[in-house]
Each structure stands twice: as structure tokens, then as C-alpha cells.
N, CA, C, O and CB atoms as a CASP TS submission, in Angstrom:
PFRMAT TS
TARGET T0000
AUTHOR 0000-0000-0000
METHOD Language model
MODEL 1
PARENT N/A
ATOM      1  N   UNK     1     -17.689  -2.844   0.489  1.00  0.00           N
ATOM      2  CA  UNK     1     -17.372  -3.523   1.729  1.00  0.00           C
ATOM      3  C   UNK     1     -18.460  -4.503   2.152  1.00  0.00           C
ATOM      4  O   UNK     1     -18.335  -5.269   3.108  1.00  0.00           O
ATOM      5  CB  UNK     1     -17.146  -2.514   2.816  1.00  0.00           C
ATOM      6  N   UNK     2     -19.630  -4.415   1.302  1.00  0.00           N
ATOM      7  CA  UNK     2     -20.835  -5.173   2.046  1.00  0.00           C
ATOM      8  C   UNK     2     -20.344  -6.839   1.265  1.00  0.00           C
ATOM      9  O   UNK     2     -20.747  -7.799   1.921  1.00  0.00           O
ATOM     10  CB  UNK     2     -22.853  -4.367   1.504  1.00  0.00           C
ATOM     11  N   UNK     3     -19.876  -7.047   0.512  1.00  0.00           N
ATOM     12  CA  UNK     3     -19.015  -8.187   0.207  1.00  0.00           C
ATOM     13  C   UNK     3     -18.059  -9.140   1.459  1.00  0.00           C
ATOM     14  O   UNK     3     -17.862 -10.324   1.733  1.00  0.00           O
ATOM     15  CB  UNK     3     -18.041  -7.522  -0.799  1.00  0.00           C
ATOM     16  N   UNK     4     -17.671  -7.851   1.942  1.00  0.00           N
ATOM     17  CA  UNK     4     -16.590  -8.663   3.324  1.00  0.00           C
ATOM     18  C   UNK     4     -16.832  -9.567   4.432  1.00  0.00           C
ATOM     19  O   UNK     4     -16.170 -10.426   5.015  1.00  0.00           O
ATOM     20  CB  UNK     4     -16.049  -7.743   4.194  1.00  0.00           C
ATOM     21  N   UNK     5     -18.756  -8.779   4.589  1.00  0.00           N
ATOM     22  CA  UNK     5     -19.113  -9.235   5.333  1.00  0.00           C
ATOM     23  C   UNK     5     -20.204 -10.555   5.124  1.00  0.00           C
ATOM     24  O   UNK     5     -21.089 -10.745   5.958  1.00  0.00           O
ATOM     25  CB  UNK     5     -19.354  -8.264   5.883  1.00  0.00           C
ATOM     26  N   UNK     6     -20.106 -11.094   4.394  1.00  0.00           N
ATOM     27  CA  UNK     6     -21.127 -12.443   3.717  1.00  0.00           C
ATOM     28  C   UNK     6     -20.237 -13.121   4.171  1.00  0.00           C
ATOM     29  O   UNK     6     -19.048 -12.999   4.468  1.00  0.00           O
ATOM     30  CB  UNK     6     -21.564 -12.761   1.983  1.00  0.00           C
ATOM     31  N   UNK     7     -21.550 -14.386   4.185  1.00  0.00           N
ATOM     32  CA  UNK     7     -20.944 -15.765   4.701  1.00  0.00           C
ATOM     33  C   UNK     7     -20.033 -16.353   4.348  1.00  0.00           C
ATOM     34  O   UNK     7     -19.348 -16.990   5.148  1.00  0.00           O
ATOM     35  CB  UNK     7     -21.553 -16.629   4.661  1.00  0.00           C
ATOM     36  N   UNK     8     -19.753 -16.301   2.969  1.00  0.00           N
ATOM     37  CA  UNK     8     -19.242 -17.070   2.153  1.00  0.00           C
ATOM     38  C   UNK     8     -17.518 -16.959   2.110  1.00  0.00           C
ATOM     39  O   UNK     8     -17.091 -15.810   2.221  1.00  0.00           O
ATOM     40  CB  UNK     8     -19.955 -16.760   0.908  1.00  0.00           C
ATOM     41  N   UNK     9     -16.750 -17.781   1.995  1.00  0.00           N
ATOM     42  CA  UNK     9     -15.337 -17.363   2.293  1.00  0.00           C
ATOM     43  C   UNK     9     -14.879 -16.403   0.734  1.00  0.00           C
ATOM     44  O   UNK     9     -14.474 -15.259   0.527  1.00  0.00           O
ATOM     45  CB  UNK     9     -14.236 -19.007   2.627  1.00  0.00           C
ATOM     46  N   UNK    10     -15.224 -17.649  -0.169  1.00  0.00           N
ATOM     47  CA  UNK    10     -14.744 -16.385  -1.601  1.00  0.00           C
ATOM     48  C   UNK    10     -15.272 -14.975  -1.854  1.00  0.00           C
ATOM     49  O   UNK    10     -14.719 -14.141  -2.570  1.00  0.00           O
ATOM     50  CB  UNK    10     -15.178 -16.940  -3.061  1.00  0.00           C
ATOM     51  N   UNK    11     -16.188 -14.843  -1.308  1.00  0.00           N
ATOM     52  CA  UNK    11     -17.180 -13.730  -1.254  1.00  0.00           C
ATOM     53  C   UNK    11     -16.618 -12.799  -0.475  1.00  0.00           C
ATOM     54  O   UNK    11     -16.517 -11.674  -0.965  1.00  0.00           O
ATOM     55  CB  UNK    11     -18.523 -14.069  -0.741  1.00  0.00           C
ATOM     56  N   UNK    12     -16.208 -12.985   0.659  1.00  0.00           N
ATOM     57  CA  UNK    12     -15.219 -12.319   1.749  1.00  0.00           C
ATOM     58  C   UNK    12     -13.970 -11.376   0.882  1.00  0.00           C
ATOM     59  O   UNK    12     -13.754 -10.179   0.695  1.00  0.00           O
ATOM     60  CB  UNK    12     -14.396 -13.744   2.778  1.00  0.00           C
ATOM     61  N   UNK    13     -13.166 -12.985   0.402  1.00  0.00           N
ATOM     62  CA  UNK    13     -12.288 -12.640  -0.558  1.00  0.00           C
ATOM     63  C   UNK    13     -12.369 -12.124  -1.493  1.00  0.00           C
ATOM     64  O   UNK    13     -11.364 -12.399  -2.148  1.00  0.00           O
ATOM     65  CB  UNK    13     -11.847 -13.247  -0.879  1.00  0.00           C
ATOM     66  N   UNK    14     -12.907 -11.576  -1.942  1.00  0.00           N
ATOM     67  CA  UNK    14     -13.599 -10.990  -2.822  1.00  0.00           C
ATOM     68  C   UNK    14     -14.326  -9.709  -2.900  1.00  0.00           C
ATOM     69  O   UNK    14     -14.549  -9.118  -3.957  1.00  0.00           O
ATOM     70  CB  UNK    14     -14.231 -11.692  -3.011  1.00  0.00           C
ATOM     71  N   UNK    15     -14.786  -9.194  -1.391  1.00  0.00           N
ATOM     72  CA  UNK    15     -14.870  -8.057  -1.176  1.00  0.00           C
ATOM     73  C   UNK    15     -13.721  -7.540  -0.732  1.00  0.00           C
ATOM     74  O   UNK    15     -13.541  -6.468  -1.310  1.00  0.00           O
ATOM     75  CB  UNK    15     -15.768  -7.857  -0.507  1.00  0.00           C
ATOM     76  N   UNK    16     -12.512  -7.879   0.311  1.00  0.00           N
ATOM     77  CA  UNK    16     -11.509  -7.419   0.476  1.00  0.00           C
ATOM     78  C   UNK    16     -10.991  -6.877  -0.653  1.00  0.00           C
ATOM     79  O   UNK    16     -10.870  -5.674  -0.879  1.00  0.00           O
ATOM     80  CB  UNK    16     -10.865  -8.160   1.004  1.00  0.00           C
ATOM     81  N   UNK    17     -10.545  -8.200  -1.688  1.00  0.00           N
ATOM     82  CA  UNK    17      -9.780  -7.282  -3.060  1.00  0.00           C
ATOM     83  C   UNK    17      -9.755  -6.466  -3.174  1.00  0.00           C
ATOM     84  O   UNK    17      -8.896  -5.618  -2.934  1.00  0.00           O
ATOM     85  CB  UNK    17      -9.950  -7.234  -4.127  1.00  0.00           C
ATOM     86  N   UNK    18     -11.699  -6.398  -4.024  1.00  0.00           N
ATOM     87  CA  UNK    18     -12.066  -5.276  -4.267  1.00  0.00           C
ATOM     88  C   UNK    18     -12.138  -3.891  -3.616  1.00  0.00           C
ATOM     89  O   UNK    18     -11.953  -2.932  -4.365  1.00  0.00           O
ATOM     90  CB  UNK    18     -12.858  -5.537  -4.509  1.00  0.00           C
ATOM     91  N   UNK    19     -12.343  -3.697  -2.533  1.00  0.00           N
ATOM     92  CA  UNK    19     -11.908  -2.980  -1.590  1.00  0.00           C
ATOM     93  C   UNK    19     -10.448  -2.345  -1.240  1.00  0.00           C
ATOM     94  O   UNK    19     -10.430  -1.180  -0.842  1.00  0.00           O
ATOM     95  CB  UNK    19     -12.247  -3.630  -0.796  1.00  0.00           C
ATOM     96  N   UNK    20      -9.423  -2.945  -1.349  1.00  0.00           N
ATOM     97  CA  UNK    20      -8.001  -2.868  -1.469  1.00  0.00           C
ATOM     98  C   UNK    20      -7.740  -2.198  -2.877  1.00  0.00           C
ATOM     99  O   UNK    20      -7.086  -1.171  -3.060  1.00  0.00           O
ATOM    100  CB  UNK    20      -7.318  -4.336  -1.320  1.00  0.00           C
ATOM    101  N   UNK    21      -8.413  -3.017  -3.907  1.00  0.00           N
ATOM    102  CA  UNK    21      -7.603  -2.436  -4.850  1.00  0.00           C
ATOM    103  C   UNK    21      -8.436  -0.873  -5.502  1.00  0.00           C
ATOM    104  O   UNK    21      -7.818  -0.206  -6.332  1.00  0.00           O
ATOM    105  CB  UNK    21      -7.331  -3.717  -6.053  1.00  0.00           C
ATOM    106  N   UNK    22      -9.674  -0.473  -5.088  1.00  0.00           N
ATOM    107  CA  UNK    22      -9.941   0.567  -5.431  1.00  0.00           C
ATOM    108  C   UNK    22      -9.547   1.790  -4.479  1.00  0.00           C
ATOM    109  O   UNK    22      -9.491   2.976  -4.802  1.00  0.00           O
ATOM    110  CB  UNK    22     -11.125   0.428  -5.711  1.00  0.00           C
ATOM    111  N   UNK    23      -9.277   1.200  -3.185  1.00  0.00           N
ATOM    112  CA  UNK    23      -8.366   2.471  -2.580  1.00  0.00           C
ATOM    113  C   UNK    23      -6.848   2.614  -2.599  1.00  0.00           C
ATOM    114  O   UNK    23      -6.119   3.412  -2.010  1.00  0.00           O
ATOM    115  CB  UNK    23      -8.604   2.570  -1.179  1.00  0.00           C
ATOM    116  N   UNK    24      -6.499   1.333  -3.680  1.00  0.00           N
ATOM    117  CA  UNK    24      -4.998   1.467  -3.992  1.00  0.00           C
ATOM    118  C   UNK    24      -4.973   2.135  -5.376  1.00  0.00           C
ATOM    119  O   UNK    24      -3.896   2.594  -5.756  1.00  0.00           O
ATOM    120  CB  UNK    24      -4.172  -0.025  -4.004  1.00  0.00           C
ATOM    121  N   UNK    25      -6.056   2.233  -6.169  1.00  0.00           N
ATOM    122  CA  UNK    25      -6.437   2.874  -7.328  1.00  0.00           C
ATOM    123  C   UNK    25      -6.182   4.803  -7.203  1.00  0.00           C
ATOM    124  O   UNK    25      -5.566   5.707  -7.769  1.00  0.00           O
ATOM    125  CB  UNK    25      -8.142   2.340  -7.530  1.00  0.00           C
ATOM    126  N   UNK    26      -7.266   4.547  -5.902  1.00  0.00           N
ATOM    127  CA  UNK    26      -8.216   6.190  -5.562  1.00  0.00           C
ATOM    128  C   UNK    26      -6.562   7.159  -5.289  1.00  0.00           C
ATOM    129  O   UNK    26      -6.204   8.276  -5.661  1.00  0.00           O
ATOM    130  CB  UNK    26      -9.719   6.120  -3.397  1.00  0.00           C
ATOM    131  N   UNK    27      -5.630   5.672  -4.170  1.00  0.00           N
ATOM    132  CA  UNK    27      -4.488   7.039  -3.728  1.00  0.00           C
ATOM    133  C   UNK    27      -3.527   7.430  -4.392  1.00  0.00           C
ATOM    134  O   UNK    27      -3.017   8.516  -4.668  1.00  0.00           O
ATOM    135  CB  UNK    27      -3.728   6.915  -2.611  1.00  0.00           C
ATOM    136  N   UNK    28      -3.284   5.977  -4.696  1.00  0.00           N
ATOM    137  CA  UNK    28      -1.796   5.770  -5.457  1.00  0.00           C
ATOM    138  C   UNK    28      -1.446   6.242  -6.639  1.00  0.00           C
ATOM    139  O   UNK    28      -0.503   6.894  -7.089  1.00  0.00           O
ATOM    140  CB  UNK    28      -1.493   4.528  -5.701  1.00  0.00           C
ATOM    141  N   UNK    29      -2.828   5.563  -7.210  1.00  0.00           N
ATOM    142  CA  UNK    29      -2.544   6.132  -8.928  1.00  0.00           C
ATOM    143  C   UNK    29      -3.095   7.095  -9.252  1.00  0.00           C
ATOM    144  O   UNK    29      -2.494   7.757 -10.097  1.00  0.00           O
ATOM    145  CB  UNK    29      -2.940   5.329 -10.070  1.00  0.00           C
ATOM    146  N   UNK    30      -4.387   7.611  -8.794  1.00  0.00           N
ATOM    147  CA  UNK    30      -5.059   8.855  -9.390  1.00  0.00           C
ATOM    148  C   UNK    30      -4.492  10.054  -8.371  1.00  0.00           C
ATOM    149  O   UNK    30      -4.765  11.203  -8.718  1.00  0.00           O
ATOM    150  CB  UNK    30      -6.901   8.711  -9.399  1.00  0.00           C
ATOM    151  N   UNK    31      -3.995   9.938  -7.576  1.00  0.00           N
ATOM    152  CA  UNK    31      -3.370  11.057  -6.679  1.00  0.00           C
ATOM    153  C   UNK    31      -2.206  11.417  -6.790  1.00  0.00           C
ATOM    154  O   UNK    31      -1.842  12.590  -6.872  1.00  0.00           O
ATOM    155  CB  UNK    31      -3.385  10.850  -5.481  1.00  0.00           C
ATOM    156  N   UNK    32      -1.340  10.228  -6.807  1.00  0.00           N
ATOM    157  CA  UNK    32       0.051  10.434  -6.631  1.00  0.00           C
ATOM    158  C   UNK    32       1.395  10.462  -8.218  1.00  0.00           C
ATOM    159  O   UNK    32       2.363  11.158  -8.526  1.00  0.00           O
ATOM    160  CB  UNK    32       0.309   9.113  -5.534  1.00  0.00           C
ATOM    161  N   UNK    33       0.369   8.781  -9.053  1.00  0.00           N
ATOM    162  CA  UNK    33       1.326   8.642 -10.356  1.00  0.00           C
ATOM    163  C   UNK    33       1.033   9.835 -11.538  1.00  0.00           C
ATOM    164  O   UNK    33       1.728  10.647 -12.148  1.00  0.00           O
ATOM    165  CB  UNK    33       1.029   7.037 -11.099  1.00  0.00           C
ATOM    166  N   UNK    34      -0.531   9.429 -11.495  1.00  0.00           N
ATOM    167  CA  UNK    34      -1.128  10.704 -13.205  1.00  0.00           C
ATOM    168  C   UNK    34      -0.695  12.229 -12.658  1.00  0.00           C
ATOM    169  O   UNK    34      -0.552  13.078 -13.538  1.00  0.00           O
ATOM    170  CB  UNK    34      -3.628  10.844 -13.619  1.00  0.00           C
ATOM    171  N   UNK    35      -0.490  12.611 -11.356  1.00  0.00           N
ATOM    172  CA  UNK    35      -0.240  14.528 -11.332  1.00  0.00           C
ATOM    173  C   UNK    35       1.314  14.449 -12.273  1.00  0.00           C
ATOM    174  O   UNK    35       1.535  14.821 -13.425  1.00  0.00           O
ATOM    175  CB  UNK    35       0.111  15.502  -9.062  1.00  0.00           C
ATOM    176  N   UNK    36       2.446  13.664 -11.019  1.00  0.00           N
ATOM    177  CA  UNK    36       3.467  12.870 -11.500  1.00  0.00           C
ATOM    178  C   UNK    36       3.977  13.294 -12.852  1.00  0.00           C
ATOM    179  O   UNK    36       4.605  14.225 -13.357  1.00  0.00           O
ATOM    180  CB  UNK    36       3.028  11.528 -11.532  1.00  0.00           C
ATOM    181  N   UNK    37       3.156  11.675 -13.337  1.00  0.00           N
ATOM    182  CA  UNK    37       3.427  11.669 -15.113  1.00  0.00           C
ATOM    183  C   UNK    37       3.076  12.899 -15.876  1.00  0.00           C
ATOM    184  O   UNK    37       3.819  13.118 -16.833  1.00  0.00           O
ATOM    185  CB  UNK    37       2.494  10.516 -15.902  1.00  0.00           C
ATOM    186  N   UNK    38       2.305  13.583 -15.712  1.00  0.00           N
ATOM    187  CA  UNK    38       1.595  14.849 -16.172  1.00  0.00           C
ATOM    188  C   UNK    38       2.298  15.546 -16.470  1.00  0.00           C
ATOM    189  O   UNK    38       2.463  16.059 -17.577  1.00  0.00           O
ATOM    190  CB  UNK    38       0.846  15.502 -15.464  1.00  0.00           C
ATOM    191  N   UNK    39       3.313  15.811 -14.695  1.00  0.00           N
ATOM    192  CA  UNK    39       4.202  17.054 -14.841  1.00  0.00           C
ATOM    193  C   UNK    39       5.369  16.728 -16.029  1.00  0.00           C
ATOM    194  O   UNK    39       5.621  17.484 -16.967  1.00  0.00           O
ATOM    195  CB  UNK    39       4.963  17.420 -13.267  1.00  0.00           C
ATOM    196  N   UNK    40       6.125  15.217 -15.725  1.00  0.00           N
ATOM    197  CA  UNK    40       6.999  14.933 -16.324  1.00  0.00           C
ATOM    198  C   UNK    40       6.968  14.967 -17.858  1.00  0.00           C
ATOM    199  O   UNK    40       7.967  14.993 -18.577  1.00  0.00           O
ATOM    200  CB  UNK    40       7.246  13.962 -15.848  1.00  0.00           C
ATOM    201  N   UNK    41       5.551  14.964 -18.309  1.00  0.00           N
ATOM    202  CA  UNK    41       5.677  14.575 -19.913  1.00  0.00           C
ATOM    203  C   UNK    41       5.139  15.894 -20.508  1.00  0.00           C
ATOM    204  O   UNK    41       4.730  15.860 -21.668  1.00  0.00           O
ATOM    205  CB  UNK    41       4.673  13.094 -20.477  1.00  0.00           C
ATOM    206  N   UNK    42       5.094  17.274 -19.686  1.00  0.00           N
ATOM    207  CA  UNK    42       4.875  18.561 -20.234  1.00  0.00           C
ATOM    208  C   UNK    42       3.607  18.724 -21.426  1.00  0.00           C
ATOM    209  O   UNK    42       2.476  18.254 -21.313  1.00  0.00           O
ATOM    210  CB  UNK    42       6.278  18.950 -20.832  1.00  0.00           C
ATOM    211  N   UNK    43       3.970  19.272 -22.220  1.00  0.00           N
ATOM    212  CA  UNK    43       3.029  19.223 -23.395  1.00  0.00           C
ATOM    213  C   UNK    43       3.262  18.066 -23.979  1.00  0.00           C
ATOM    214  O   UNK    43       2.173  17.893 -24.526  1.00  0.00           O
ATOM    215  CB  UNK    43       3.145  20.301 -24.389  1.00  0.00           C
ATOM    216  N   UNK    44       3.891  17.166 -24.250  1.00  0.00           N
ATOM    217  CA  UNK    44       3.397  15.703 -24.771  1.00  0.00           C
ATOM    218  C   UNK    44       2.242  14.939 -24.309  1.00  0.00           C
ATOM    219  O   UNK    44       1.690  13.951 -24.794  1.00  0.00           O
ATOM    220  CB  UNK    44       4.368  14.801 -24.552  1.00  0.00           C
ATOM    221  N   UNK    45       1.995  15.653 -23.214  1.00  0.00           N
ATOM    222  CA  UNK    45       0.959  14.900 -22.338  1.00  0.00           C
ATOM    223  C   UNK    45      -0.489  15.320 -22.940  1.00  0.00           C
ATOM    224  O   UNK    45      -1.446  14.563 -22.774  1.00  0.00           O
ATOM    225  CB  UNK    45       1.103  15.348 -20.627  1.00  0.00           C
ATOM    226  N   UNK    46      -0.652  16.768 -23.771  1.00  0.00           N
ATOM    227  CA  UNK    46      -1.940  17.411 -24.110  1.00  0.00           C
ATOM    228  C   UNK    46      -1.791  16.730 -25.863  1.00  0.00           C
ATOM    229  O   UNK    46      -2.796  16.777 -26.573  1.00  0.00           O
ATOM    230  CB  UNK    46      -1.960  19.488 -23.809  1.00  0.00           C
ATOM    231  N   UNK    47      -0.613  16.191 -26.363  1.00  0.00           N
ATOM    232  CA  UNK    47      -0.420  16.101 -27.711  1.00  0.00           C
ATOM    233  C   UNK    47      -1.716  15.183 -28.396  1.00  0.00           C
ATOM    234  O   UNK    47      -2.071  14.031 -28.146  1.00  0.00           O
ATOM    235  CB  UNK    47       1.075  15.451 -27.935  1.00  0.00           C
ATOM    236  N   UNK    48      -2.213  16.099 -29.274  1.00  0.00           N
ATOM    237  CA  UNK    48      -3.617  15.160 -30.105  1.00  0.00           C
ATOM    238  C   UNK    48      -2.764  14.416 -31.525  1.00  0.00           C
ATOM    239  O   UNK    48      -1.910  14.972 -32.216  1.00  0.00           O
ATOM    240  CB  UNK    48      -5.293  16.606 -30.886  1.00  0.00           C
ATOM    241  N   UNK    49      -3.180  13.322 -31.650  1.00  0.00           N
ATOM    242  CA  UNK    49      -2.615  12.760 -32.338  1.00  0.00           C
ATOM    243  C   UNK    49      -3.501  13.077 -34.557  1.00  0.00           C
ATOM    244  O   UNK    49      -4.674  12.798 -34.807  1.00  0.00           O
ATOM    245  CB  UNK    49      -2.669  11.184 -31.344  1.00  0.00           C
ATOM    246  N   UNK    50      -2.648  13.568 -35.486  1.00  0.00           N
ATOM    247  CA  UNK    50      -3.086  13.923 -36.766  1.00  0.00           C
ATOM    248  C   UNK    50      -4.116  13.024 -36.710  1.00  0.00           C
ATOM    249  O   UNK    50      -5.176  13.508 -36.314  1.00  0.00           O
ATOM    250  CB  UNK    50      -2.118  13.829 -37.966  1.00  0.00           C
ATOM    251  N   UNK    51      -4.121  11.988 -36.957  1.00  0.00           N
ATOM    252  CA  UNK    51      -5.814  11.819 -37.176  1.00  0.00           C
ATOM    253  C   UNK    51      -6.957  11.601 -36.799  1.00  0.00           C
ATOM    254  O   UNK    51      -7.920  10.974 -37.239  1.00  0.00           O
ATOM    255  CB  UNK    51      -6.092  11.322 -37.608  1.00  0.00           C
ATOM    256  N   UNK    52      -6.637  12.472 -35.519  1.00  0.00           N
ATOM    257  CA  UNK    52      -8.284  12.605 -34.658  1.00  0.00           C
ATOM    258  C   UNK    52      -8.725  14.200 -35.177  1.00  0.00           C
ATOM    259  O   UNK    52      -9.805  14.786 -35.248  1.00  0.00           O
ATOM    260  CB  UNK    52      -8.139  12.539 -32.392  1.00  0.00           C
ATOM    261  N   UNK    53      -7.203  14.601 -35.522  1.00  0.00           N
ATOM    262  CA  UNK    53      -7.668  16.174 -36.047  1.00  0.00           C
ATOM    263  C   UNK    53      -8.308  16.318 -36.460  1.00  0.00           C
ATOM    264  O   UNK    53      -9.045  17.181 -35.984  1.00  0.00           O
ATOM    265  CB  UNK    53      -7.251  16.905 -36.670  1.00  0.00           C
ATOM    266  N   UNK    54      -8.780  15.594 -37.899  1.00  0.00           N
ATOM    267  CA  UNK    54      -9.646  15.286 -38.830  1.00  0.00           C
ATOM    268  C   UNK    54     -10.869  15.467 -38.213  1.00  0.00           C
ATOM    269  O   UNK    54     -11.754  16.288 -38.453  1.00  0.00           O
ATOM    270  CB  UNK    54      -9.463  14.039 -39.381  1.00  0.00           C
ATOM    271  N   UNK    55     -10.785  14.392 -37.198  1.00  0.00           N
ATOM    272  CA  UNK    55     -12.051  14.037 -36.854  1.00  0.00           C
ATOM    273  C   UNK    55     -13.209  15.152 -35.639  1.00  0.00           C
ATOM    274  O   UNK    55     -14.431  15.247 -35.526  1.00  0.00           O
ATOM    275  CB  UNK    55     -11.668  12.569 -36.252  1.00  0.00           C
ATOM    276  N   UNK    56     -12.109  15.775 -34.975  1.00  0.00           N
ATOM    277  CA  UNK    56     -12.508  16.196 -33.635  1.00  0.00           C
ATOM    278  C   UNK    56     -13.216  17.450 -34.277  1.00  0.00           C
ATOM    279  O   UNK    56     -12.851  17.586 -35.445  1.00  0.00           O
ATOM    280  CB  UNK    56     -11.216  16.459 -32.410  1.00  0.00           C
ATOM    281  N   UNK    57     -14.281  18.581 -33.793  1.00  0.00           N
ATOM    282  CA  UNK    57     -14.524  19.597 -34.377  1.00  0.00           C
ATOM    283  C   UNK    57     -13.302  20.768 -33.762  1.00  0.00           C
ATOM    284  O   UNK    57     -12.550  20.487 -32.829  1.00  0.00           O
ATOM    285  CB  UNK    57     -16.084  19.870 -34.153  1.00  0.00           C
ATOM    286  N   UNK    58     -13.291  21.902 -34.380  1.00  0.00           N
ATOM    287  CA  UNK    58     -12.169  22.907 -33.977  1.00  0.00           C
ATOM    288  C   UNK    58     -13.058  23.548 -33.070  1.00  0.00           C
ATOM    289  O   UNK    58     -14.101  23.908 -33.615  1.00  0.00           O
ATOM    290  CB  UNK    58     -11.432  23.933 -35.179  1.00  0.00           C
ATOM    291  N   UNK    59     -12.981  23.771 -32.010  1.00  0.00           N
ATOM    292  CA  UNK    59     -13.311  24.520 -30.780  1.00  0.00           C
ATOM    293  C   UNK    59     -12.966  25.643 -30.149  1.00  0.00           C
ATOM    294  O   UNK    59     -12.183  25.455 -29.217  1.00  0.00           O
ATOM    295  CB  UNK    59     -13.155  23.970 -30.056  1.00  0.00           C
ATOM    296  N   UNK    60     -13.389  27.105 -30.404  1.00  0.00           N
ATOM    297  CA  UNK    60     -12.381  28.519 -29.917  1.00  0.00           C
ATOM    298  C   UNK    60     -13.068  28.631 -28.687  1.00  0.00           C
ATOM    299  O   UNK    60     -14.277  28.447 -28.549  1.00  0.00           O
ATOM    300  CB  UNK    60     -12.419  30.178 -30.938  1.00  0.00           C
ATOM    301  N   UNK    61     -12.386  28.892 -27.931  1.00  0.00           N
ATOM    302  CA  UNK    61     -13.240  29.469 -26.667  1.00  0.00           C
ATOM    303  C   UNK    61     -12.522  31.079 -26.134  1.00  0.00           C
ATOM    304  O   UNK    61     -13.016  31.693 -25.189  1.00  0.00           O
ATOM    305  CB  UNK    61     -13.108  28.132 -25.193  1.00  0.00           C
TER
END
């Protein structure tokens, strides 16, 4: 927000954006779409793709 408040008009504009679009980020999408999509795509959503298998170490916990 310390952007909004400079002299400068683009600078202004420019902190607003930014400002707008990371609390349209914080609610919308990390709160409301990813729980959302999560639920909807069940275990497709945890699916590791064969060739990271390779790569990833096997992990028991």
C-alpha cells in the first residue's frame, strides 16, 4: 500500500493493482477456488505423475 500513496500518478496506479490483485489472490483463489477444485478432483488431485516416480525418493512414515 506504501505505493498508493507516492506522488506519482503511475505509481499510485500501481500500488492500487497491486494491492487489489493480491487480496483478490489471498480470498478468491487460495480460499475459495483450490479447497473447491481439491474437493472436486478427489484423488486425481494427489496423482504423481510415472516419471517423477523414478525420481522422487520412496518415503514411509
Amino acid at each position: 500500500l506504501t505505493f498508493a500513496f507516492g506522488n506519482e500518478r503511475i505509481i499510485k496506479e500501481f500500488g492500487i493493482g497491486l494491492a487489489t490483485a493480491v487480496a483478490v489472490d489471498a480470498t478468491l483463489i487460495r480460499m475459495i477456488l483450490v479447497p473447491a477444485l481439491m474437493q472436486l478432483w478427489g484423488k486425481a488431485n494427489w496423482w504423481l505423475p510415472k516419471r517423477l516416480e523414478r525420481w522422487l525418493p520412496k518415503i514411509k512414515i
